[in-house]
N, C-alpha and C positions, 0 to 999 in steps of 0.2 A: 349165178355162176360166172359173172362178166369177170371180177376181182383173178379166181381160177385160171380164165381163160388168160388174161393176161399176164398170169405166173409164168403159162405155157410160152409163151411170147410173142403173145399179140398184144399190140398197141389198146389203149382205150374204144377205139373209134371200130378197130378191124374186132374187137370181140362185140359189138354189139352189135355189126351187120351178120356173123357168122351166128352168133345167137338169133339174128330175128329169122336168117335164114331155116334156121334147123325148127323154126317154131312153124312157121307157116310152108316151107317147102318153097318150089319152083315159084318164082316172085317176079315182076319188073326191079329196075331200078329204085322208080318211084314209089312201091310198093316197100319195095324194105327200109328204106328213107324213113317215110312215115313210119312203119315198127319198129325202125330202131331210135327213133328222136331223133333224124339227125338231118344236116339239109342235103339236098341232092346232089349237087356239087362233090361234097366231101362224103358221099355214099358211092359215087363213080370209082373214085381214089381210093377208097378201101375194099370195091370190090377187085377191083384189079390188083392190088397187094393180097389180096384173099388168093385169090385166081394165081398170081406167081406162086405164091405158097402151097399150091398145091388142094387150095381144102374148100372152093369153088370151081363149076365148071357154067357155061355158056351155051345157049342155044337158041335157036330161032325159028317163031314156030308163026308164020302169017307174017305179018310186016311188025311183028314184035319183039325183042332182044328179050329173052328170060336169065333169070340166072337161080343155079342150086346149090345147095351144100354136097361136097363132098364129106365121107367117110370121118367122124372124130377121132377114128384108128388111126389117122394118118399126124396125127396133132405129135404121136410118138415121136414120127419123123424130125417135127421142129424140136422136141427134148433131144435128140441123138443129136442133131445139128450145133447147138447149145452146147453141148457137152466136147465135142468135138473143136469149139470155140475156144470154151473154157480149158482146154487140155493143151490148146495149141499157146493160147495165153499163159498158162503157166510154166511150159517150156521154157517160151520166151524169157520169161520173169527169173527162172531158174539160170538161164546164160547173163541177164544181165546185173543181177545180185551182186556177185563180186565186186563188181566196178559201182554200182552203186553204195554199195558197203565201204569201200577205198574213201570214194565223195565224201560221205558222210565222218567218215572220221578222221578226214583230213582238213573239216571243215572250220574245227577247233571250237574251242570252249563255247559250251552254250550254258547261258546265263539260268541258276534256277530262283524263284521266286517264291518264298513261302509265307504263310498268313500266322500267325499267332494271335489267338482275341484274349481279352482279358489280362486280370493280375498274372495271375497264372502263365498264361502266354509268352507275358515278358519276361516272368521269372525264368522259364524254359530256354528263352532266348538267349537271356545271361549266362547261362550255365554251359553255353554252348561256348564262349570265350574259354572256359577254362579247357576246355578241348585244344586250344591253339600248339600245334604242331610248330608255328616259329616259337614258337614262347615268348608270345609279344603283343600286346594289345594297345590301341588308341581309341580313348574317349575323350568324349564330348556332352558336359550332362549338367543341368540344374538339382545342386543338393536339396534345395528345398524343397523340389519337386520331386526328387526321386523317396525323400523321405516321407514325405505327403501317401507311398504307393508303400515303401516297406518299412518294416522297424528295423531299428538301429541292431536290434540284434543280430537278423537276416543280413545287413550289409555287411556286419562285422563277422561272420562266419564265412560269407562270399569273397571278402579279403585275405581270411587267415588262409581259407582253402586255397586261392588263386598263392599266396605266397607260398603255401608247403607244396605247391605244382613248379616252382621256381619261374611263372610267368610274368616278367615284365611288363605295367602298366605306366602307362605315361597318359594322364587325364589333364582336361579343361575344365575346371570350376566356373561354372556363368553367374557367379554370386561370389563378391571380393570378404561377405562378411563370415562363410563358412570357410575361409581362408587361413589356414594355420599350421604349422610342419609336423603334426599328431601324426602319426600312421605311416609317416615318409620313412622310405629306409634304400637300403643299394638297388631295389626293383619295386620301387613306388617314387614317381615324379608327379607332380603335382604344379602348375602354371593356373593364374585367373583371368578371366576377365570381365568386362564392368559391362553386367546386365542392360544398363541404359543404351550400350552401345552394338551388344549381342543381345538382343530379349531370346533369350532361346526356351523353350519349354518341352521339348525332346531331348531324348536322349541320343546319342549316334555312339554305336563302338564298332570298330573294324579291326580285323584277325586275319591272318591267312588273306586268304582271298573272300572273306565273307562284310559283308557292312549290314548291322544291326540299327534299324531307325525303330526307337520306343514312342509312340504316344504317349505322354504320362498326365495330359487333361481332359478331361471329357471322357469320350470312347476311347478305354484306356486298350494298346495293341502293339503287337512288334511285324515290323516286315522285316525278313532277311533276303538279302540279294549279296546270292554265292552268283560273283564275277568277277577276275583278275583285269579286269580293265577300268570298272568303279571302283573296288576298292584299292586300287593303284591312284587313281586321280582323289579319292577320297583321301588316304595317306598325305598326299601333297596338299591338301584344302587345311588337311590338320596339323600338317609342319610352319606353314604360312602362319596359321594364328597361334600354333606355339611361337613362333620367333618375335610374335605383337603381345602374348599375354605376361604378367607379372609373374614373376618370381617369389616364394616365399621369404620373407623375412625373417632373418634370426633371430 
């Protein structure tokens, strides 16, 4: 019953002196020390918080200090107590709500962070571009690699769709030899550059305020990090090497 007694709200130490109490009665100190395991010392100090509480009394009978349990009816008292704690805390909690509520949403954007595993994962993630409420996307992606993960057929539908959405894509090729003006039109741009000097083997596309990183070797996976403050500095990392990557050839 010690688990019990501590629900009521006594500490670890005060429910085993009050248990060894009620098991053997009118005791020394050193007496319920020994039956409750515990040292003498710290048997003084819980019968005295015993004793505050109400659920130990004290007597002296020869040149000896005893000590007893009081009534387990009285354990109510400590639940009313509790309660009356807990009521005055939620008061409280209820006056200062408001203003903490004001805090928190004054506190501004908080970042979310989501996991995608697998093909599937990133396919998910892609698909999330075409959601793009500016009607604008920037990538950054190795064709070989991303071809390596879908077929050509997959990419070529994820195209037509994102164009019959009228969203603007403006990409990075990390591969000068998948390089060629097929597929460009007034909302398809396309800029290279020379893998020897970008070895990239992710994918990165950013939208709104969201930036999409693909794993596309190994443990294939998409992280998305919805944040107006990375994909703002991410936008600027990707205007930087659009104004360094090639241009298509006519």
């Amino acid at each position: 019953m010690l688990k019990e007694l501590q629900d009521f709200g006594l500490s670890e130490k005060e429910a085993r002196i009050y248990f060894a109490s009620l098991e053997i009665g009118r005791a020394t100190a050193d007496q319920l020390a020994k039956h409750a395991k515990i040292v003498r010392p710290t048997a003084y100090v819980q019968i005295k918080t015993l004793m505050e509480k109400g659920l130990m009394s004290t007597y002296e009978e020869g040149k000896k200090t005893y000590f007893a349990p009081e009534s387990p009816e009285l354990l109510k008292r400590l639940l009313l107590k509790q309660k009356d704690k807990i009521n005055s805390k939620e008061r409280d909690l209820t006056m200062l709500l408001p203003e903490l509520l004001r805090q928190f949403e004054g506190a501004g954007e908080r970042p979310v962070v989501r996991f995608f595993p697998g093909k599937e994962g990133i396919a998910t993630a892609r698909e999330m571009s075409l959601e793009a409420k500016e009607k604008k996307t920037y990538a950054i992606f190795s064709p070989a690699h991303t071809e390596n993960i879908f077929s050509s057929e997959y990419l070529d539908k994820f195209s037509d769709r994102r164009r019959s959405l009228s969203i603007h894509s403006r990409g990075i090729y990390v591969n000068k030899a998948y390089f060629n003006r097929a597929g460009l039109d007034e909302i398809t741009e396309r800029r290279a550059l020379n893998p020897e000097i970008f070895p990239l083997t992710v994918e990165i596309m950013i939208f709104d305020n969201k930036t999409v990183i693909s794993s596309l070797e190994g443990s294939l996976f998409s992280l998305l990090i919805e944040s107006k403050e990375i994909s703002s500095s991410m936008k600027v990392i990707f205007n930087f090497l659009w104004e360094r990557a090639e241009e298509p050839v006519n």
